[in-house]
C-alpha positions as CSV (number, residue, x, y, z in Angstrom):
1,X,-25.8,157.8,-141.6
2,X,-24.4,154.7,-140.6
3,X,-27.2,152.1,-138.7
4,X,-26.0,150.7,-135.8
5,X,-24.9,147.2,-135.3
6,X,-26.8,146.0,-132.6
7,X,-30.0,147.7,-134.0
8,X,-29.2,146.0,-137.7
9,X,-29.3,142.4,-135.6
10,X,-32.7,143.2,-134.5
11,X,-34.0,143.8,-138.0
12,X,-32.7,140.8,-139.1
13,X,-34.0,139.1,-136.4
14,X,-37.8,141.0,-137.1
15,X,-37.5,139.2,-140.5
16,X,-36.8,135.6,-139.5
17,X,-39.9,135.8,-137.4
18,X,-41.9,135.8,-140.6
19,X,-41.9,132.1,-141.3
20,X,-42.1,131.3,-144.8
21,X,-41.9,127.8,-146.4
22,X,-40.9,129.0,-149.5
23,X,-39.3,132.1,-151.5
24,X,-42.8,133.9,-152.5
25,X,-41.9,136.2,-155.1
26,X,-40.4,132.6,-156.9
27,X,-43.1,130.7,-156.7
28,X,-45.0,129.2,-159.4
29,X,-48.0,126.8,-160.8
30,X,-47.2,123.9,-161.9
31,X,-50.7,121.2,-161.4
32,X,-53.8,121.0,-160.6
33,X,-55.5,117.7,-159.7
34,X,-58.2,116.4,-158.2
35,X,-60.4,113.5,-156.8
36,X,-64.2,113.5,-156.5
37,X,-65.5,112.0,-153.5
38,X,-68.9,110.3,-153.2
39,X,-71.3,111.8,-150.5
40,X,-74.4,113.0,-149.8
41,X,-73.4,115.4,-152.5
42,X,-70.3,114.9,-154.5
43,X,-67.2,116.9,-153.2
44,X,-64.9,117.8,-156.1
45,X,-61.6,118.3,-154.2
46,X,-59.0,120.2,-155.9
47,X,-55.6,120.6,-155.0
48,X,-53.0,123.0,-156.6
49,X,-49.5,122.2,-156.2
50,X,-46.0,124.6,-157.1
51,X,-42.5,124.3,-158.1
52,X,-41.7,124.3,-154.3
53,X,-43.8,121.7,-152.5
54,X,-46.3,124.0,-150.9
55,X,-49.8,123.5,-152.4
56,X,-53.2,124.6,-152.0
57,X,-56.4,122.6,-151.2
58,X,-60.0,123.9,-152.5
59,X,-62.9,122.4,-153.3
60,X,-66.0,123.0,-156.5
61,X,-68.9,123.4,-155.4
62,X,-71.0,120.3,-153.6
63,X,-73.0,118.4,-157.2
64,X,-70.6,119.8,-159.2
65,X,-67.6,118.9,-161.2
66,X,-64.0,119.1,-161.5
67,X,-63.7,120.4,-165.2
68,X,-65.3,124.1,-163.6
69,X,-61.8,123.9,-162.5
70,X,-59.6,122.1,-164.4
71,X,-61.0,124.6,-167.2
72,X,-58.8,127.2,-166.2
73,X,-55.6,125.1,-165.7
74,X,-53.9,126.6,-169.1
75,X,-54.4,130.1,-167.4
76,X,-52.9,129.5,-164.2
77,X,-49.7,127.3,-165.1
78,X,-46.9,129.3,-164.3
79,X,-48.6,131.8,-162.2
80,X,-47.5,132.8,-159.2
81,X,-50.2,131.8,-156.9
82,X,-49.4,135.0,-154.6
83,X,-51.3,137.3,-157.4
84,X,-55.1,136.0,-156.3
85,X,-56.8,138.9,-157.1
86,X,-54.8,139.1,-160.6
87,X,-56.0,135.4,-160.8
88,X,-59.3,135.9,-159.8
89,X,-59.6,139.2,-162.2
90,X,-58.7,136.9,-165.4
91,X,-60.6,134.0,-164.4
92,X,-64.0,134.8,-162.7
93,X,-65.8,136.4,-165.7
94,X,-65.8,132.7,-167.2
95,X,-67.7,131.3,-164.5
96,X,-71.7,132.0,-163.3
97,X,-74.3,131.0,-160.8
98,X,-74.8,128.0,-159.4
99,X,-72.9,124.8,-159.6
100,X,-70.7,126.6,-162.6
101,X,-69.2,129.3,-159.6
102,X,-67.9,126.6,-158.0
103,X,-64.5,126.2,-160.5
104,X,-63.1,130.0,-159.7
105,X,-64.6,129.9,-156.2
106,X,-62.8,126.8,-155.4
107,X,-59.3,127.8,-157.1
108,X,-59.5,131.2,-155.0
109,X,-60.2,129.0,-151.7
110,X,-56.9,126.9,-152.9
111,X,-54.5,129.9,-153.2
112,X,-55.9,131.3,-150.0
113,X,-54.7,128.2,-148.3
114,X,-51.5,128.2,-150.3
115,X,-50.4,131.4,-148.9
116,X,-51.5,131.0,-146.0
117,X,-49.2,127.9,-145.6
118,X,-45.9,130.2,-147.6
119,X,-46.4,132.9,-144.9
120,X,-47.9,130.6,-141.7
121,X,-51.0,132.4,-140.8
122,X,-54.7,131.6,-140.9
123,X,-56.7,132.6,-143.7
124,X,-58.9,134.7,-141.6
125,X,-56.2,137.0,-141.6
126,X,-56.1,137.8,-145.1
127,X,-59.9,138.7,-144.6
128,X,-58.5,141.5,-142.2
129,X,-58.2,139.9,-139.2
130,X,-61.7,137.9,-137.3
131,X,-64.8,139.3,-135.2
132,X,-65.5,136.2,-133.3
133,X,-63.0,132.8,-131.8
134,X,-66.3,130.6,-132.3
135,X,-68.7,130.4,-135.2
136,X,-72.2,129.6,-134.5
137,X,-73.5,126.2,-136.6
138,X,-76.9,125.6,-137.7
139,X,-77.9,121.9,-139.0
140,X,-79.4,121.0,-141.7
141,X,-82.2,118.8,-140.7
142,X,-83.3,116.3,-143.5
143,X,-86.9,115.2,-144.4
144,X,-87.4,111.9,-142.6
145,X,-89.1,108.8,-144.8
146,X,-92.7,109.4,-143.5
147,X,-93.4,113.1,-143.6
148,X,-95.7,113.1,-140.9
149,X,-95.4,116.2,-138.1
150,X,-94.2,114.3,-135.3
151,X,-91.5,112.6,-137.3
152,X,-90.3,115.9,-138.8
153,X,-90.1,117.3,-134.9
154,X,-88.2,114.0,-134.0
155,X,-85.5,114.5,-136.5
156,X,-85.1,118.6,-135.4
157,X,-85.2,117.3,-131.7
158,X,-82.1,115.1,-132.6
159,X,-80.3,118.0,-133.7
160,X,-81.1,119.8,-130.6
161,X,-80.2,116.6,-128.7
162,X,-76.6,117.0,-130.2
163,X,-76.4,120.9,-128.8
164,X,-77.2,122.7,-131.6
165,X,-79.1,125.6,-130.8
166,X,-79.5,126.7,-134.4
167,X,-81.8,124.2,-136.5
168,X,-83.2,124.0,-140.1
169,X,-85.6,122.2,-141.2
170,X,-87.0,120.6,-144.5
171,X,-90.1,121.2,-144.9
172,X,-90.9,121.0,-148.4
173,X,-93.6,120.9,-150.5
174,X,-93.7,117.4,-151.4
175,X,-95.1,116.8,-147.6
176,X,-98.4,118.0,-149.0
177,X,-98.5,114.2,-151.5
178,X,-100.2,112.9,-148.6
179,X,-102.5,115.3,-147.8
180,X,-106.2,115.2,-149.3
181,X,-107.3,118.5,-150.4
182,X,-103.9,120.4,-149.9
183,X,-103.9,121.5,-153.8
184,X,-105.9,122.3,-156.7
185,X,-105.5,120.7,-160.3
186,X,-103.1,117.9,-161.4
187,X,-99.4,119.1,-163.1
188,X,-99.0,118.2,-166.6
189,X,-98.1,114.6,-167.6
190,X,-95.0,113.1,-168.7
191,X,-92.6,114.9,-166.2
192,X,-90.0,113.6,-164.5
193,X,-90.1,113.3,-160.8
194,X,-91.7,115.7,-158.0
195,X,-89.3,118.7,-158.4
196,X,-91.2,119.3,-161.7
197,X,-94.2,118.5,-160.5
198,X,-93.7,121.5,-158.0
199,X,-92.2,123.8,-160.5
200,X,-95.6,123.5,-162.7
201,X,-97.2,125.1,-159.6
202,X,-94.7,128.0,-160.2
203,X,-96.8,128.9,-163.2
204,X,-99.9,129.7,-161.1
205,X,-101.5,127.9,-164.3
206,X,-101.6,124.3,-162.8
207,X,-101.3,123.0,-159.5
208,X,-102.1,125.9,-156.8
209,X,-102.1,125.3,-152.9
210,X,-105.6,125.3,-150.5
211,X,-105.7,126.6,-147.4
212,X,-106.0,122.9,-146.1
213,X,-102.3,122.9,-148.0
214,X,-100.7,125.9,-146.1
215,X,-102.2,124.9,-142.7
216,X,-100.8,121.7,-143.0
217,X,-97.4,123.1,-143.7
218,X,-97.7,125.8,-140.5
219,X,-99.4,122.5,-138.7
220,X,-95.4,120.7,-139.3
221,X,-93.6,123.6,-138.4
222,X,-95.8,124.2,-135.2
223,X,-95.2,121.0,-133.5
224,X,-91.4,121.1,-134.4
225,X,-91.3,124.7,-132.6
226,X,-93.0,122.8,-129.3
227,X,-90.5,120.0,-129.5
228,X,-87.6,122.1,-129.7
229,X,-88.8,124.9,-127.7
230,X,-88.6,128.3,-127.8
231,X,-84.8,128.6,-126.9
232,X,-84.2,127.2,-130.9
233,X,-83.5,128.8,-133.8
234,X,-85.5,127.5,-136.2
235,X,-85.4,128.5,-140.0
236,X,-86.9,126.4,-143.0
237,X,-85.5,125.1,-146.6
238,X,-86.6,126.6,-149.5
239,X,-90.0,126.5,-151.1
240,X,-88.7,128.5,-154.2
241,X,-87.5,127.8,-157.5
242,X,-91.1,127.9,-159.3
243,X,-92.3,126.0,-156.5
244,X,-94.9,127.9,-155.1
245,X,-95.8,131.5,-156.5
246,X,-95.6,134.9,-154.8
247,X,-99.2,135.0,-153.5
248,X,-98.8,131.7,-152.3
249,X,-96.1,131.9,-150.3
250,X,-97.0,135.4,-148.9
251,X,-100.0,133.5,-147.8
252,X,-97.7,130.6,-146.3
253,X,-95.6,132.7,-144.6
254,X,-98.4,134.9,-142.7
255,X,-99.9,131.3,-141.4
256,X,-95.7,130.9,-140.2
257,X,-95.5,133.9,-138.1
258,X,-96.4,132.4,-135.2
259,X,-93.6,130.4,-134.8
260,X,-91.0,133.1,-134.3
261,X,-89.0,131.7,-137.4
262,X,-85.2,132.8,-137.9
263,X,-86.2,132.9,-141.6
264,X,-87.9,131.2,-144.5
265,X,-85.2,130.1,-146.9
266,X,-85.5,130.9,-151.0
267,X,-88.9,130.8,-151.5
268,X,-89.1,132.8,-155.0
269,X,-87.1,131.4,-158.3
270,X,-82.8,132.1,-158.1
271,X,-82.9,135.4,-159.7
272,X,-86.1,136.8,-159.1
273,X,-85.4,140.0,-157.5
274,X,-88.7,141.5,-158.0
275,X,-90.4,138.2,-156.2
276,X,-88.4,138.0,-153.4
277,X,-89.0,141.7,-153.2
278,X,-92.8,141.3,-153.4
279,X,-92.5,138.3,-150.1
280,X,-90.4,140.3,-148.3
281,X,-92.4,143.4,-148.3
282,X,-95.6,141.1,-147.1
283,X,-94.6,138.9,-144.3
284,X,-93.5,139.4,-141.2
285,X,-90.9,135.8,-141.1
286,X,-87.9,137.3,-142.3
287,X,-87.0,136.1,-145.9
288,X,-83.3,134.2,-147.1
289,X,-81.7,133.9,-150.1
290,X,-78.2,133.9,-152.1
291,X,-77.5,130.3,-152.5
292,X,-76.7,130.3,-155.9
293,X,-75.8,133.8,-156.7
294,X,-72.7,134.5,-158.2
295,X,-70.0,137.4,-157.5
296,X,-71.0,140.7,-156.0
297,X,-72.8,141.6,-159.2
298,X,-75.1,138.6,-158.3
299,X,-76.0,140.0,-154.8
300,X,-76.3,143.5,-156.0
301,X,-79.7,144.7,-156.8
302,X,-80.9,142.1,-154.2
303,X,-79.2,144.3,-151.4
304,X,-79.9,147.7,-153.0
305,X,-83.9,146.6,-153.3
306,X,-83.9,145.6,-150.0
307,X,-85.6,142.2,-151.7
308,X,-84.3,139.7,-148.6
309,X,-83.7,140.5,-145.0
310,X,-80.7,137.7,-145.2
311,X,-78.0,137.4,-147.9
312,X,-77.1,133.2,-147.7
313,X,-74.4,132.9,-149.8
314,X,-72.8,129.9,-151.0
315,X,-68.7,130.5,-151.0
316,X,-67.9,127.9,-153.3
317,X,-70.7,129.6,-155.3
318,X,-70.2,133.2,-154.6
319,X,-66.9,133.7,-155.5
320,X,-65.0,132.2,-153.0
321,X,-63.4,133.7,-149.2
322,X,-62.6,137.1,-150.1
323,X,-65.4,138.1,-152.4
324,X,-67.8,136.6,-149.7
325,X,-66.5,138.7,-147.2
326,X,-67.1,141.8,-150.1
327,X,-70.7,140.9,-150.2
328,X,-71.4,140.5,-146.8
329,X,-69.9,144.0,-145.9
330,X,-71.6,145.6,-148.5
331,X,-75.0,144.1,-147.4
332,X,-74.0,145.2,-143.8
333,X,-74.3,148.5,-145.3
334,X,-78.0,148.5,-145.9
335,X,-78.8,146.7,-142.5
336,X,-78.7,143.1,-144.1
337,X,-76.8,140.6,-142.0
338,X,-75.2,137.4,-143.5
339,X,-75.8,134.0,-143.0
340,X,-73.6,131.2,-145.1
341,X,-75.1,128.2,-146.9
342,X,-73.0,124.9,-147.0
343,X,-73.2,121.5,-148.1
344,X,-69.5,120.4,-149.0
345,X,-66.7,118.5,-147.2
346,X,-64.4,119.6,-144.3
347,X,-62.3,121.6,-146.9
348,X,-64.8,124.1,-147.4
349,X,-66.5,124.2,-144.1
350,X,-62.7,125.2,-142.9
351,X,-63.0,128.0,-145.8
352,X,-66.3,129.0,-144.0
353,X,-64.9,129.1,-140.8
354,X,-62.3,132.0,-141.5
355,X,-64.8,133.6,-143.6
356,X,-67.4,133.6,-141.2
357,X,-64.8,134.8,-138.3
358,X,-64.2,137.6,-140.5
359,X,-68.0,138.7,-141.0
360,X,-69.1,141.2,-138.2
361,X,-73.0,141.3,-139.1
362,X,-72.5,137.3,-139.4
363,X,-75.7,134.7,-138.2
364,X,-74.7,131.3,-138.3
365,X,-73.1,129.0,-140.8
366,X,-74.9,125.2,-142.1
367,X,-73.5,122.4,-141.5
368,X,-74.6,119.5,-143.9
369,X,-72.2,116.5,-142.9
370,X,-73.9,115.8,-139.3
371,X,-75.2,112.4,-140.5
372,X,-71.8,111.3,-142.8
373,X,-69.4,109.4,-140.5
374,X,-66.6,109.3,-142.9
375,X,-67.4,113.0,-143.3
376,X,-64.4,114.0,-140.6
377,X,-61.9,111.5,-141.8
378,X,-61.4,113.2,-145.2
379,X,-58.4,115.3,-143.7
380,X,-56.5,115.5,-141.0
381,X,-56.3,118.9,-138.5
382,X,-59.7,119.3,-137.4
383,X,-60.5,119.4,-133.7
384,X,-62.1,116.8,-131.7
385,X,-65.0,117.2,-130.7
386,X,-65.2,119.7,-133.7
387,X,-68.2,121.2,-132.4
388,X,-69.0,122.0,-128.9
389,X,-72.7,123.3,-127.8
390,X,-73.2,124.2,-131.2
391,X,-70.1,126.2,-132.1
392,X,-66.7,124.8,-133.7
393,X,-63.4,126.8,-133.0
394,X,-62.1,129.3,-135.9
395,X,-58.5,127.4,-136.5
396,X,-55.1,129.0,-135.4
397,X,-53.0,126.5,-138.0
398,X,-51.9,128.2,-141.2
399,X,-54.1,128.7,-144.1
400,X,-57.4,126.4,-143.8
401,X,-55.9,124.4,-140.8
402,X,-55.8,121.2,-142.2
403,X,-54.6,118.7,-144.9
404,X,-55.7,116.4,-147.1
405,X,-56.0,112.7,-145.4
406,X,-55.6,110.3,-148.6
407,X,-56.5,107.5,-147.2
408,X,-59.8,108.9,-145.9
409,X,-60.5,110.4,-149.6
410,X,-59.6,107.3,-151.3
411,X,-62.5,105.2,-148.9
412,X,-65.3,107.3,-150.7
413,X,-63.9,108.2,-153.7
414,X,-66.2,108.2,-156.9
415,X,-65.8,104.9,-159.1
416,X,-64.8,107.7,-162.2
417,X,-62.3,109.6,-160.2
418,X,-58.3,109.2,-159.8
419,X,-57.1,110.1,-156.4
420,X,-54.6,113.6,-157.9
421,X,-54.0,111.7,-161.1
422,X,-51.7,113.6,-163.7
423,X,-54.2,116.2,-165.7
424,X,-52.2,116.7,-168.6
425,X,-55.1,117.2,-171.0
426,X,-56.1,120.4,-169.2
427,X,-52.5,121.8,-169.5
428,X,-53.4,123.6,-173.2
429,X,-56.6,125.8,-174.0
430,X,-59.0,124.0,-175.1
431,X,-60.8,127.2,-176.9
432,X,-59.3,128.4,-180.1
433,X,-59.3,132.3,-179.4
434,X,-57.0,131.8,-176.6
435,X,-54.6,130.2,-179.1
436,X,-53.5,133.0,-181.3
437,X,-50.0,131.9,-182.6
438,X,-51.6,128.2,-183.6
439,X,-52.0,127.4,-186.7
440,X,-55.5,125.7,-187.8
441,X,-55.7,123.0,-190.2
442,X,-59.2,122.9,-192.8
């Protein structure tokens, strides 16, 4: 059967609608550089470019480092970036939790945004399309230099001040140095600094909390619920990691319930199902956690067990945008809603953005670059004001929705770091076993 002519035109005009900056099927790896810039936290910034122009921005997780990417250069040279979930498949089962997710969650974040760019759409898209235009912010609220009550309410009242309606604060443990009588018993000499002061306590051999202790913590937290008012969300940062033990924090979090918290934030060590199980299962102040787990393995038996009311994944951590979105569906599935952790630069927070417009049991998403005013100027695209009454606008622009700025980059970049130097040295394996055909010298 012969088409018609005039409906043949309108075919080939269906297909020049799909804008494409490049031929897909030929594209192809050919770099990936980088440039660490000096923060609150570092931001390794990645950026992987092809034989046609287009590239892809990502970024490793916040306090960690570019070789959890650069690792898997030798693998992805002359790849076409268009394969992600080939990509991912190969590469994720070298990384883990923590900081050393952050290489293979950053690369998938960076062909995300390459695509995106090829075939000019957002990212959400790829996630199947977005729930929401506007995604909810909470701040991070940091611990101010005398951790007295009242200035801990100031520095949440700030944040209100600035229209968030969403507000976390750090409340840690180390508020208690001050207090006479808050613990029991003296942590072992010879460590280094407070964190492993606090993790002694974890043993329940050492250190333990009074009651004077945890009154003084819901004491904090009680005056920064007055100051704020009851219109807030208010959560708090983690007491976990070996901080505290299980019977301790149960006990914290019954003297918290008060307060109507939106949640208590880690408070068992990273992989501790049973613990966060054990909290959960006792207090009323809903429990979150997922910071540093890794793929949908990681989150797993936490959803299964019911062990949090809140998965808080880390993207850059968890596998990146579209395993994030995996997690987060599957917890919806057992009545756990998501809320996303973040403390990386405006590249990431973008990868948030689509992530989090894609979630349809999603809470809010952190914001830790409130206080950084360089923080904004690292790339060019976002809006202004970026966030309005608490909420920033999920981006229209293809891929992320914005671009590297290299002059802004170059302001706070680390004294050790190029700005997208050559990284030649990364281009062969640097493992024997993935050298078969090379022949080893004694």
């Amino acid at each position: 059967m012969t088409q018609d002519k005039s409906e043949e035109t309108q075919l080939g005009h269906v297909e020049n609608a799909v804008n494409t900056f490049s031929s897909p099927s030929d594209l192809k790896i050919t770099d990936i550089r980088y440039a660490v810039v000096w923060s609150n936290y570092d931001y390794p910034i990645i950026r992987i470019d092809t034989n046609q122009g287009v590239y892809g921005i990502g970024e490793v997780r916040d306090a960690g480092h570019p070789e959890n990417a650069l690792q898997f250069k030798s693998m992805l040279l002359g790849q076409n970036p268009c394969n992600v979930d080939m990509i991912f498949h190969t590469i994720k089962k070298f990384g883990n939790w923590g900081r050393e997710g952050g290489g293979v969650s950053g690369i998938e974040i960076a062909l995300w945004d390459l695509i995106g760019k090829v075939y000019d759409v957002p990212c959400y898209q790829f996630l199947g399309g977005k729930y929401r235009d506007k995604v909810r912010i909470y701040a991070d609220t940091p611990e101010p230099e005398e951790p007295t009550a009242e200035a801990y309410a100031q520095r949440a009242l700030g944040r209100k001040q600035m229209g968030l309606t969403f507000i976390k604060c750090d409340v840690r443990m180390q508020t208690l140095q001050e207090v006479d009588g808050a613990t029991v018993g003296q942590p072992t000499k010879f460590e280094y600094g407070m964190s492993y002061r606090w993790r002694a306590t974890g043993t329940g051999q050492v250190v333990k909390v009074t009651d004077k202790g945890i009154a003084a913590l819901a004491r904090v937290i009680g005056i920064v619920r007055e100051a704020v008012g009851w219109d807030v969300s208010l959560c708090i940062d983690h007491y976990g990691h070996g901080y505290m033990t299980a019977k301790e924090v149960i006990r914290l979090g019954k003297a918290l319930e008060p307060y109507a918290l939106a949640w208590m934030e880690d408070p068992m060590p990273t992989m501790d199902v049973a613990g966060h199980k054990q909290v959960t299962d006792a207090v009323g102040v809903p429990i979150a956690a997922g910071e540093d787990w890794y793929l949908w393995e990681g989150f797993h038996d936490f959803i299964e067990q019911r062990a949090v009311d809140i998965i808080h994944p880390d993207l850059l951590t968890s596998g990146g945008m579209l395993e994030t979105k995996k997690i987060s569906d599957y917890a919806e599935r057992y009545g756990i809603p998501t809320a996303l952790h973040f403390a990386g630069s405006p590249i990431a927070f973008m990868a948030n953005l689509h992530t989090a417009a894609s979630i349809s049991s999603f809470i809010a998403l952190e914001h830790h670059g409130l206080d950084l005013p360089f923080w904004s100027n690292l790339v060019t695209g976002l809006d202004e004001p970026l966030m309005e009454e608490g909420y920033v606008s999920v981006p229209d622009k293809p891929g992320l929705g914005v671009d590297l700025n290299y002059e802004g980059i170059q302001a706070q970049l680390r004294d050790f770091s190029g700005l997208f130097e050559p990284t030649e040295t990364w281009n062969t394996p640097k493992l024997g076993f993935w050298q078969p055909d090379r022949v080893w010298d004694k």
